[in-house]
MARMARPA-786327 format. One record per atom (N, C-alpha, C, O): residue in one letter; residue number from 1; z, y, x. Coordinates in steps of 0.05 Angstrom, whole numbers. Layout:
REM MARMARPA-786327
<r><rest>A</rest><nr>NUM</nr><z>Z</z><y>Y</y><x>X</x></r>
...
//
This chain:
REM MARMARPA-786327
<r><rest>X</rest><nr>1</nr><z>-106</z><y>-147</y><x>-318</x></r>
<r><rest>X</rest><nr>1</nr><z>-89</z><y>-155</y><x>-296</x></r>
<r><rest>X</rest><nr>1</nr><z>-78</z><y>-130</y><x>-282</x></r>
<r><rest>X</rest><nr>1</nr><z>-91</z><y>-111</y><x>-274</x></r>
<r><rest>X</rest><nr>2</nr><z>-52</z><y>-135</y><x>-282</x></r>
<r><rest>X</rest><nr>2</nr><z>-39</z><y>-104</y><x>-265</x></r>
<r><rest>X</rest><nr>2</nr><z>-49</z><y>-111</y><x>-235</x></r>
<r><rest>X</rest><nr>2</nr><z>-52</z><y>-135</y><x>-228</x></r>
<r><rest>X</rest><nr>3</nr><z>-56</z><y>-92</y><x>-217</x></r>
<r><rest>X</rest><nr>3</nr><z>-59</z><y>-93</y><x>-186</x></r>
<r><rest>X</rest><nr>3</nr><z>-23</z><y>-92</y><x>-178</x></r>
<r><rest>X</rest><nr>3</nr><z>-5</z><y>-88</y><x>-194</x></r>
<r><rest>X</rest><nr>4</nr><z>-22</z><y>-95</y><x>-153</x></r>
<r><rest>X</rest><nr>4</nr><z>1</z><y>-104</y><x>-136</x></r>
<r><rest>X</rest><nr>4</nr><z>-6</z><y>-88</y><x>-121</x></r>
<r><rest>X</rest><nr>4</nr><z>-28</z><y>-83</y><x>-109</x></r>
<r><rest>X</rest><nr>5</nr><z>22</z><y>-77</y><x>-122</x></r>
<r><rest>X</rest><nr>5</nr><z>26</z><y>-47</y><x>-100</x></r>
<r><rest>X</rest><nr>5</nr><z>42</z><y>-42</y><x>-82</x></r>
<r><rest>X</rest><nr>5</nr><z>67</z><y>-43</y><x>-86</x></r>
<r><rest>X</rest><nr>6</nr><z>32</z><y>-38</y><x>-63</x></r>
<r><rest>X</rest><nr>6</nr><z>41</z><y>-46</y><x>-32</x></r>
<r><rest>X</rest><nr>6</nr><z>53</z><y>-9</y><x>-19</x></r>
<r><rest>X</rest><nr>6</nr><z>40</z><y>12</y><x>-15</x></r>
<r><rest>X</rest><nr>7</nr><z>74</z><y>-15</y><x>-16</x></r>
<r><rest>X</rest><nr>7</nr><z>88</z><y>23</y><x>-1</x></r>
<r><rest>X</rest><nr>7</nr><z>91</z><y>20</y><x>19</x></r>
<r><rest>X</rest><nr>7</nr><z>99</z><y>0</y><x>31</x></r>
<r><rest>X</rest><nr>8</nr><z>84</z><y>50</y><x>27</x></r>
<r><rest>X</rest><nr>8</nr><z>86</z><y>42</y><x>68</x></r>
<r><rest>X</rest><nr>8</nr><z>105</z><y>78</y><x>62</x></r>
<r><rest>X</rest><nr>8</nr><z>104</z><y>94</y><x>44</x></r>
<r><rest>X</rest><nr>9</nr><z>121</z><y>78</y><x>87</x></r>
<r><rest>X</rest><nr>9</nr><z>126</z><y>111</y><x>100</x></r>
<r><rest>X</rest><nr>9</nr><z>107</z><y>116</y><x>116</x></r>
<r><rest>X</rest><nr>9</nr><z>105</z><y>139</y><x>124</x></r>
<r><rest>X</rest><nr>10</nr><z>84</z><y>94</y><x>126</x></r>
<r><rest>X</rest><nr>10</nr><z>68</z><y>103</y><x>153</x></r>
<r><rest>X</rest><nr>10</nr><z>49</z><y>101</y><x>142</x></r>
<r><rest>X</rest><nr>10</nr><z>49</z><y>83</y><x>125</x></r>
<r><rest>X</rest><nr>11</nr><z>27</z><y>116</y><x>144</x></r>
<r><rest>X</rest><nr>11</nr><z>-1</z><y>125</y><x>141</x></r>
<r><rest>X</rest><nr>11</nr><z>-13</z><y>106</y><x>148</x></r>
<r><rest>X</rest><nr>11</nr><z>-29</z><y>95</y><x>133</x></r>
<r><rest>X</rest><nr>12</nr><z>-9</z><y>98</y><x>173</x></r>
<r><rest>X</rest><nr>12</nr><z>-32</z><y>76</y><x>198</x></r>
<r><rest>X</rest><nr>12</nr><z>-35</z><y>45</y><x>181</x></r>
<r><rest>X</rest><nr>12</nr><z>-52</z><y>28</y><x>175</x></r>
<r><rest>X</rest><nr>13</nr><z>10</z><y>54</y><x>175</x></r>
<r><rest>X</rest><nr>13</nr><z>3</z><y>15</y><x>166</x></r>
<r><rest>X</rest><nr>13</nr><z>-11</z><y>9</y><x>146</x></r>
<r><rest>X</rest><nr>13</nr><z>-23</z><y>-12</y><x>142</x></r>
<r><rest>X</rest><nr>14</nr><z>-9</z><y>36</y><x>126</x></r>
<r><rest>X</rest><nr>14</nr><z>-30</z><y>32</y><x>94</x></r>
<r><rest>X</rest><nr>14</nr><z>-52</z><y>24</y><x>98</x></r>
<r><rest>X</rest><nr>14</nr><z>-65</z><y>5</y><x>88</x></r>
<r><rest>X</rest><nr>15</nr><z>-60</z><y>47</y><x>123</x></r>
<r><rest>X</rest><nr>15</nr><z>-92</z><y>41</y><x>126</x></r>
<r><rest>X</rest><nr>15</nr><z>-95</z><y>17</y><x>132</x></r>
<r><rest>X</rest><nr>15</nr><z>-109</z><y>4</y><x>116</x></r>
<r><rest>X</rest><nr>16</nr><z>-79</z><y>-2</y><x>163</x></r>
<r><rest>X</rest><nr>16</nr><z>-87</z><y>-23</y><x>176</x></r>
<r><rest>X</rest><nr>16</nr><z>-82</z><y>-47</y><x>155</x></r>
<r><rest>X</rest><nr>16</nr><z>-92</z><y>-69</y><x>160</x></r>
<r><rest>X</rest><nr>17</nr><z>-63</z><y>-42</y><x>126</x></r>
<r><rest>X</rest><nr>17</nr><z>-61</z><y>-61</y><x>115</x></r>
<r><rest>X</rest><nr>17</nr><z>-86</z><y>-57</y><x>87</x></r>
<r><rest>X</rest><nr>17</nr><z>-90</z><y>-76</y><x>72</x></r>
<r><rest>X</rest><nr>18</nr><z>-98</z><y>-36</y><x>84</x></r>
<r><rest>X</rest><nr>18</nr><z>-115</z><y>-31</y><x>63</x></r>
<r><rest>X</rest><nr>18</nr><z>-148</z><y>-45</y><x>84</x></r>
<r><rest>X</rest><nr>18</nr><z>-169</z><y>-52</y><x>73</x></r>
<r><rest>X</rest><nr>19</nr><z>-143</z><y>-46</y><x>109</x></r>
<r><rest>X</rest><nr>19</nr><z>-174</z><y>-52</y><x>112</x></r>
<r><rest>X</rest><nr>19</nr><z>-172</z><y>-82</y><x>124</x></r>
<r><rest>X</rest><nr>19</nr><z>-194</z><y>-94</y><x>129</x></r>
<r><rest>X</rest><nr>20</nr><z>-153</z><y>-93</y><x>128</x></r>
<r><rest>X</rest><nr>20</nr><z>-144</z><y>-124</y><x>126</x></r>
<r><rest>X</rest><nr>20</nr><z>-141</z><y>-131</y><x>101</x></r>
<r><rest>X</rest><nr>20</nr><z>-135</z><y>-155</y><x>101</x></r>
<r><rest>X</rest><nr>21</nr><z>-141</z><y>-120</y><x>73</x></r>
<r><rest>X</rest><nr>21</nr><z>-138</z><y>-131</y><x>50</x></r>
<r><rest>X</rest><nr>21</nr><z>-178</z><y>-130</y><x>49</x></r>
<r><rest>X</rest><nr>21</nr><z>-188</z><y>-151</y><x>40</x></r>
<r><rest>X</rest><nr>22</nr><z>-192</z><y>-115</y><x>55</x></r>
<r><rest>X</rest><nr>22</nr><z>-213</z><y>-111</y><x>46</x></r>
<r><rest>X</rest><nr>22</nr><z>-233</z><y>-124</y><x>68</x></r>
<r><rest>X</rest><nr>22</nr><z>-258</z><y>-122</y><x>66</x></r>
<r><rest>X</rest><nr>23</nr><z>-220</z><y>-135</y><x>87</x></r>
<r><rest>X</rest><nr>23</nr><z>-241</z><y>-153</y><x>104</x></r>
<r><rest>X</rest><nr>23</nr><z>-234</z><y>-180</y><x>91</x></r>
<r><rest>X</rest><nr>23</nr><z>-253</z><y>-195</y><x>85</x></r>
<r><rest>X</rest><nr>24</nr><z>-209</z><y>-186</y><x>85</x></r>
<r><rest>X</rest><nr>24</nr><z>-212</z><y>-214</y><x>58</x></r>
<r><rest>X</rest><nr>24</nr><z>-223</z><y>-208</y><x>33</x></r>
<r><rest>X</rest><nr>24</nr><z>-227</z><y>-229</y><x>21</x></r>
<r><rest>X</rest><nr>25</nr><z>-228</z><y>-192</y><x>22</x></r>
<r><rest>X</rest><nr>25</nr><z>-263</z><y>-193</y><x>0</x></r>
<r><rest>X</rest><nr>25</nr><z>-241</z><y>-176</y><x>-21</x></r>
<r><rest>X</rest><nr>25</nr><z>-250</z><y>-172</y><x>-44</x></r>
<r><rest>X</rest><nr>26</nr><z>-208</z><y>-165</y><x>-14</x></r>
<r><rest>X</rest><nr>26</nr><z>-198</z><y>-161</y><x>-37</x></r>
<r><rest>X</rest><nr>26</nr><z>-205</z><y>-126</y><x>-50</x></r>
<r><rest>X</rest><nr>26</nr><z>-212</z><y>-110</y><x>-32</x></r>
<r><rest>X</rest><nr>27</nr><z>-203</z><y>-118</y><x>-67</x></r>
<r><rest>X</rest><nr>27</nr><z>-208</z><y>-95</y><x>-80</x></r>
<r><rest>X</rest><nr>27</nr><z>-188</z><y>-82</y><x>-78</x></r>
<r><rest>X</rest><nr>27</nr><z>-169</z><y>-87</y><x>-91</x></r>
<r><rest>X</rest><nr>28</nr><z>-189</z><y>-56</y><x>-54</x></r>
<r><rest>X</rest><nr>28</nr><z>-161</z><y>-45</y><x>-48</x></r>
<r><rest>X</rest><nr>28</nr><z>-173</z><y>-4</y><x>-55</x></r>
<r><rest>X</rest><nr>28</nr><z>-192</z><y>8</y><x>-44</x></r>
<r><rest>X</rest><nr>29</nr><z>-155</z><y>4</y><x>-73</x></r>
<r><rest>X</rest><nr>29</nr><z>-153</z><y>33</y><x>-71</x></r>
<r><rest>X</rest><nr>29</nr><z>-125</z><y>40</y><x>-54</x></r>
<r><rest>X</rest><nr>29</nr><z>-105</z><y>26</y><x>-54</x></r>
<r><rest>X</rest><nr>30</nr><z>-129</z><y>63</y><x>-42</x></r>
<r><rest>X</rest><nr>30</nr><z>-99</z><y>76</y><x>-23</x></r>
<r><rest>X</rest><nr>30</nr><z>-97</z><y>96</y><x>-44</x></r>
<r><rest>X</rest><nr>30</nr><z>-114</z><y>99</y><x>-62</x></r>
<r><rest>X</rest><nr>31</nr><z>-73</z><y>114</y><x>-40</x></r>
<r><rest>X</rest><nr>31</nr><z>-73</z><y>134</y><x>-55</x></r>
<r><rest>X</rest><nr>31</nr><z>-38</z><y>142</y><x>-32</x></r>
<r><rest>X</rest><nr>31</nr><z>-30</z><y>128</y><x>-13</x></r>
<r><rest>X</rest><nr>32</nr><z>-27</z><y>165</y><x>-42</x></r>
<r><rest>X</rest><nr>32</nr><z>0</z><y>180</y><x>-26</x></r>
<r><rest>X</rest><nr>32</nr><z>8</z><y>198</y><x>-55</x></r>
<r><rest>X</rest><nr>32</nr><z>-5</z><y>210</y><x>-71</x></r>
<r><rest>X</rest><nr>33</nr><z>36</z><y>192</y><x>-52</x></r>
<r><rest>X</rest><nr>33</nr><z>60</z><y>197</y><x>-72</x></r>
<r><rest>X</rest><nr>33</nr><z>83</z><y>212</y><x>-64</x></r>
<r><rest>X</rest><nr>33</nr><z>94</z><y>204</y><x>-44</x></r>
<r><rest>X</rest><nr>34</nr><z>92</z><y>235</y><x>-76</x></r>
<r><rest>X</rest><nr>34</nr><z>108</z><y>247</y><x>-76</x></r>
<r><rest>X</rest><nr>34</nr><z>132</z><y>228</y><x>-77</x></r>
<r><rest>X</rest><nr>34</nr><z>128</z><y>208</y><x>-91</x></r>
<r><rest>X</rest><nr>35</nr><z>163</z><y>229</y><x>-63</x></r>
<r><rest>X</rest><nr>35</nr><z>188</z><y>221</y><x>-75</x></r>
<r><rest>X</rest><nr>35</nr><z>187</z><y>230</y><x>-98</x></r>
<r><rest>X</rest><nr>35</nr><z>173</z><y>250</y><x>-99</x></r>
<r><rest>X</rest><nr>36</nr><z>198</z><y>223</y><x>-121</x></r>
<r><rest>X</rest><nr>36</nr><z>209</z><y>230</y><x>-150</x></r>
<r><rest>X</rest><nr>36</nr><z>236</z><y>250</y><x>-140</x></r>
<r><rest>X</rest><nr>36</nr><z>257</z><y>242</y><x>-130</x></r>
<r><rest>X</rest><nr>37</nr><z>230</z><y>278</y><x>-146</x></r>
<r><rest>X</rest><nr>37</nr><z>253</z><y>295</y><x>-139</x></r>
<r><rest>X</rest><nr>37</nr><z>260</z><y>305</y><x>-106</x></r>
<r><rest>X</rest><nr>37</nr><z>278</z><y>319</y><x>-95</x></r>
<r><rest>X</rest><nr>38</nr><z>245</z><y>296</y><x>-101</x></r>
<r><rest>X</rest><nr>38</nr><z>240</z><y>322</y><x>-76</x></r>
<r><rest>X</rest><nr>38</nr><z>225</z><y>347</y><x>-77</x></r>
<r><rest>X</rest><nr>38</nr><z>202</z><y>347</y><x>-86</x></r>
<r><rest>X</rest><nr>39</nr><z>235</z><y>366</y><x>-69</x></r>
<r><rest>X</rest><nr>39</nr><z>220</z><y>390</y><x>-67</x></r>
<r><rest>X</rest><nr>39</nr><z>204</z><y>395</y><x>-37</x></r>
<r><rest>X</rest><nr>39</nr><z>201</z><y>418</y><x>-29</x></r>
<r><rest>X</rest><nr>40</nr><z>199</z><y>384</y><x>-31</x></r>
<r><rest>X</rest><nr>40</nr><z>194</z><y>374</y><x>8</x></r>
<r><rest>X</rest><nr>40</nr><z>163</z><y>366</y><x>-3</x></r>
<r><rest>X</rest><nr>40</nr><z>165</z><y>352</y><x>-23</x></r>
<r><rest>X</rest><nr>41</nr><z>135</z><y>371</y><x>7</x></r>
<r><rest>X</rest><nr>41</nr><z>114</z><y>353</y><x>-8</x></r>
<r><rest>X</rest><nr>41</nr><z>106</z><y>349</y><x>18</x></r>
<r><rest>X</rest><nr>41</nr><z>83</z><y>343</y><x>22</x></r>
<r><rest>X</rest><nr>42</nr><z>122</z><y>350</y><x>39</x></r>
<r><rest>X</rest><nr>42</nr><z>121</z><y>329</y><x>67</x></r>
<r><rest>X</rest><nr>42</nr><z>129</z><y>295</y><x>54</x></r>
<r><rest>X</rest><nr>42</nr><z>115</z><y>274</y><x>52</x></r>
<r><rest>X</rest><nr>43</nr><z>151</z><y>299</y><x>47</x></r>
<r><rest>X</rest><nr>43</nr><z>158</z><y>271</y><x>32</x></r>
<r><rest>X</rest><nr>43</nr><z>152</z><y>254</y><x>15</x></r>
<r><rest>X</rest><nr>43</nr><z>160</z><y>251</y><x>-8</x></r>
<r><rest>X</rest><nr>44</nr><z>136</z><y>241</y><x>27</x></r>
<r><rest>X</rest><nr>44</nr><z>108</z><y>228</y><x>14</x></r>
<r><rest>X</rest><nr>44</nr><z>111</z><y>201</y><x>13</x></r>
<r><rest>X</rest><nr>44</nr><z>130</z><y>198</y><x>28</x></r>
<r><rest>X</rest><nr>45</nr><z>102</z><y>171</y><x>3</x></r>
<r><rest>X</rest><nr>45</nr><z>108</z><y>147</y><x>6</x></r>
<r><rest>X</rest><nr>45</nr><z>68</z><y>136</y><x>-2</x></r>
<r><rest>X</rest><nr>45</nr><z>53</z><y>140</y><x>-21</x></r>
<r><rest>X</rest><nr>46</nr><z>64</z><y>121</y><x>29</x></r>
<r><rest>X</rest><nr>46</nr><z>36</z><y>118</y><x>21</x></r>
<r><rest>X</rest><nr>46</nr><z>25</z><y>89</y><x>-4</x></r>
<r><rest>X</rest><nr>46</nr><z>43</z><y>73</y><x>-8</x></r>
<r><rest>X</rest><nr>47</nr><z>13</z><y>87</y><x>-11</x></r>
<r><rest>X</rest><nr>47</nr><z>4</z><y>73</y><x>-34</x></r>
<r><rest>X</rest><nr>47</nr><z>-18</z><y>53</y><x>-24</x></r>
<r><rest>X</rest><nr>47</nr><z>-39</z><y>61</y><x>-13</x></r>
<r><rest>X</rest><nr>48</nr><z>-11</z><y>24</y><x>-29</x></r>
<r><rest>X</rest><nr>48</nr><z>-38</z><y>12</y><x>-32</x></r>
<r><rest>X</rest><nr>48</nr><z>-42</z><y>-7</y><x>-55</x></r>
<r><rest>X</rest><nr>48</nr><z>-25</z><y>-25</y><x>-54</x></r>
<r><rest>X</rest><nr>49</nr><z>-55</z><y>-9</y><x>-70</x></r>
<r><rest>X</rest><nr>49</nr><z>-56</z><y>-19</y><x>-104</x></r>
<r><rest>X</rest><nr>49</nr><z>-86</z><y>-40</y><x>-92</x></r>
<r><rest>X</rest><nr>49</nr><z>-106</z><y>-32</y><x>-81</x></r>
<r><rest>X</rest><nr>50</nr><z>-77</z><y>-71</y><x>-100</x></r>
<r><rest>X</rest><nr>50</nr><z>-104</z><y>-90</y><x>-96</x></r>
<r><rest>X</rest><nr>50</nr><z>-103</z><y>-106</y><x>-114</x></r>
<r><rest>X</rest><nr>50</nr><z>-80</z><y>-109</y><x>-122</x></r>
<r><rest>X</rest><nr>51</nr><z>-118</z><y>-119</y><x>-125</x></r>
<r><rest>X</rest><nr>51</nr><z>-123</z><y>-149</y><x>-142</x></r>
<r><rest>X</rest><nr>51</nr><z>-114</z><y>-166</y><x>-134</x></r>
<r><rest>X</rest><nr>51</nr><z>-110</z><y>-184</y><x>-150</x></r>
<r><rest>X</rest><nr>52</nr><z>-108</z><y>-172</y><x>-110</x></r>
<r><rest>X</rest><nr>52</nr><z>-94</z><y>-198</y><x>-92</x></r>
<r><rest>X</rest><nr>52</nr><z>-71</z><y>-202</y><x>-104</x></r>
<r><rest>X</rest><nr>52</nr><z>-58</z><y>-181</y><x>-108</x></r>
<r><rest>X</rest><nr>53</nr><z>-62</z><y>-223</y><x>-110</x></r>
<r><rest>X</rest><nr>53</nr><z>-23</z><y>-226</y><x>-126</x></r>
<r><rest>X</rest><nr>53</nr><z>-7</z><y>-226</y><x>-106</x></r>
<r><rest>X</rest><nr>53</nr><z>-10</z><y>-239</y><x>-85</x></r>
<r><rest>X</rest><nr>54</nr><z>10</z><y>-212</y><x>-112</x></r>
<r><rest>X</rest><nr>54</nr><z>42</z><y>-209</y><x>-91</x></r>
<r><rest>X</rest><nr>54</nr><z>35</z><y>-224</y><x>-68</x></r>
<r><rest>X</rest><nr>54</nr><z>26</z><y>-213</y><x>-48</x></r>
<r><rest>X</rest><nr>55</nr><z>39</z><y>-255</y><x>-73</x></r>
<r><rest>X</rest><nr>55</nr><z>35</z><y>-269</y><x>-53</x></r>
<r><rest>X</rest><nr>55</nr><z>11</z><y>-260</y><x>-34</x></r>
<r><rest>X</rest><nr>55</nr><z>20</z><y>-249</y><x>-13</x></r>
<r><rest>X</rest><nr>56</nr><z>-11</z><y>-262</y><x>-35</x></r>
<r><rest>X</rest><nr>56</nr><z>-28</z><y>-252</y><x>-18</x></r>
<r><rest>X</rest><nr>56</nr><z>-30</z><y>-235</y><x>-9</x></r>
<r><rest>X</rest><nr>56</nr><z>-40</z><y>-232</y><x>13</x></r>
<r><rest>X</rest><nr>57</nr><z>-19</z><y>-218</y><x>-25</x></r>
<r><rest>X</rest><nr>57</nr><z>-20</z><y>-186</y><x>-4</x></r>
<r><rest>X</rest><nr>57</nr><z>-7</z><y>-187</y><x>10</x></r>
<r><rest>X</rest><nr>57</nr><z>-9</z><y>-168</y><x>27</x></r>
<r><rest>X</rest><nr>58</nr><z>21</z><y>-211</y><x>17</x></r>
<r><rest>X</rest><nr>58</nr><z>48</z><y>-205</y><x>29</x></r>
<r><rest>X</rest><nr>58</nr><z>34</z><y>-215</y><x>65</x></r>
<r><rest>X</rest><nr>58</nr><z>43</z><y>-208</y><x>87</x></r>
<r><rest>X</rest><nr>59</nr><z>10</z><y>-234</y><x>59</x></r>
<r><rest>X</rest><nr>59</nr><z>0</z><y>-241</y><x>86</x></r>
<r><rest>X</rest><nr>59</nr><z>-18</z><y>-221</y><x>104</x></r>
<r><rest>X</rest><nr>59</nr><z>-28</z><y>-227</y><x>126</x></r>
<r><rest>X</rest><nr>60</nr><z>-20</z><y>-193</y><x>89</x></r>
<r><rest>X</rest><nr>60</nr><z>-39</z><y>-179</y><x>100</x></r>
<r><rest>X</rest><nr>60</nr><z>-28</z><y>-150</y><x>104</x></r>
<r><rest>X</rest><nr>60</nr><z>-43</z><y>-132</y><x>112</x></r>
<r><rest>X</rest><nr>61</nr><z>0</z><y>-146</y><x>98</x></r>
<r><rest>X</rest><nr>61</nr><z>17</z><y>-123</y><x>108</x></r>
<r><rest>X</rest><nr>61</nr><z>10</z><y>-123</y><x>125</x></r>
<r><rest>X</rest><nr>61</nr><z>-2</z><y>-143</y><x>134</x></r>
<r><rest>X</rest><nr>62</nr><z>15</z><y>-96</y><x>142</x></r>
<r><rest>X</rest><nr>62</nr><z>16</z><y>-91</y><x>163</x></r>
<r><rest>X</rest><nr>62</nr><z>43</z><y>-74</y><x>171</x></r>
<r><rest>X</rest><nr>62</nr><z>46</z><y>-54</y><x>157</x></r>
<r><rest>X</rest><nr>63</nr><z>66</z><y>-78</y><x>193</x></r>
<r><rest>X</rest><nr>63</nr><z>87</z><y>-65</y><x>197</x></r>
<r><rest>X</rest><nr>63</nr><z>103</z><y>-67</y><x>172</x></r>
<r><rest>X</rest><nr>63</nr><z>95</z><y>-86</y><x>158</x></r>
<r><rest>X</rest><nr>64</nr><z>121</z><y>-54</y><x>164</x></r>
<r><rest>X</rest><nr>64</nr><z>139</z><y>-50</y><x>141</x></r>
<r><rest>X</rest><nr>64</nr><z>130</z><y>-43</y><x>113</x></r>
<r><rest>X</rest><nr>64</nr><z>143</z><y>-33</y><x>95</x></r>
<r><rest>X</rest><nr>65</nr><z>109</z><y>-50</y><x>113</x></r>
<r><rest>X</rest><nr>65</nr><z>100</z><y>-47</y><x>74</x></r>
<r><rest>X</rest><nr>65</nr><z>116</z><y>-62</y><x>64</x></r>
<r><rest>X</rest><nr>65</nr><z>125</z><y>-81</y><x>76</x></r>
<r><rest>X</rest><nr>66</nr><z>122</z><y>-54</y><x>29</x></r>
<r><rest>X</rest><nr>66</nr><z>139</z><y>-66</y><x>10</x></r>
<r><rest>X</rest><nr>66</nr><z>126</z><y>-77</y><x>-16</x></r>
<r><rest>X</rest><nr>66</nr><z>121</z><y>-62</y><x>-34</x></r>
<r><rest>X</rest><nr>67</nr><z>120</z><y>-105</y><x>-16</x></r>
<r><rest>X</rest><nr>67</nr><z>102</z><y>-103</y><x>-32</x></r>
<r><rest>X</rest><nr>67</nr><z>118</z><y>-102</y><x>-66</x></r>
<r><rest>X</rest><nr>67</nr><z>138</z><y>-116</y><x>-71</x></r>
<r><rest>X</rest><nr>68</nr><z>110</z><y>-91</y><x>-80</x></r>
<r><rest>X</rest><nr>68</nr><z>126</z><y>-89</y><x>-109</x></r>
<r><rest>X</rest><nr>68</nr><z>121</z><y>-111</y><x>-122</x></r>
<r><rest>X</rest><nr>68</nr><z>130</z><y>-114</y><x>-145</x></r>
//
């Protein structure tokens, strides 16, 4: 099963949405990503990868996450 991966620009919302995925029982790693082709390694896009399907994760964003 592929995990479903959730992008934030904000740090807070990754976190607030990585520990609301994991008070519902789901299996969440974070991780932070370079843009593809920036030379800036300020320009970062945060990562949250869970077992929950699209749908579910979409109830536990927090702020502007995108879920893929």
């Amino acid at each position: 099963m592929r995990p479903t991966t959730i992008t934030f620009d904000d740090a807070d919302e990754a976190a607030a949405t990585s520990a609301a995925l994991e008070a519902a029982g789901w299996y969440v790693e974070a991780d932070r990503d370079r843009f593809l082709g920036e030379d800036d390694d300020e320009e970062v896009v945060f990562l949250v990868l869970t077992d929950a399907s699209a749908d579910e994760a979409r109830a536990h964003v927090a702020g502007d996450g995108f879920v893929v």
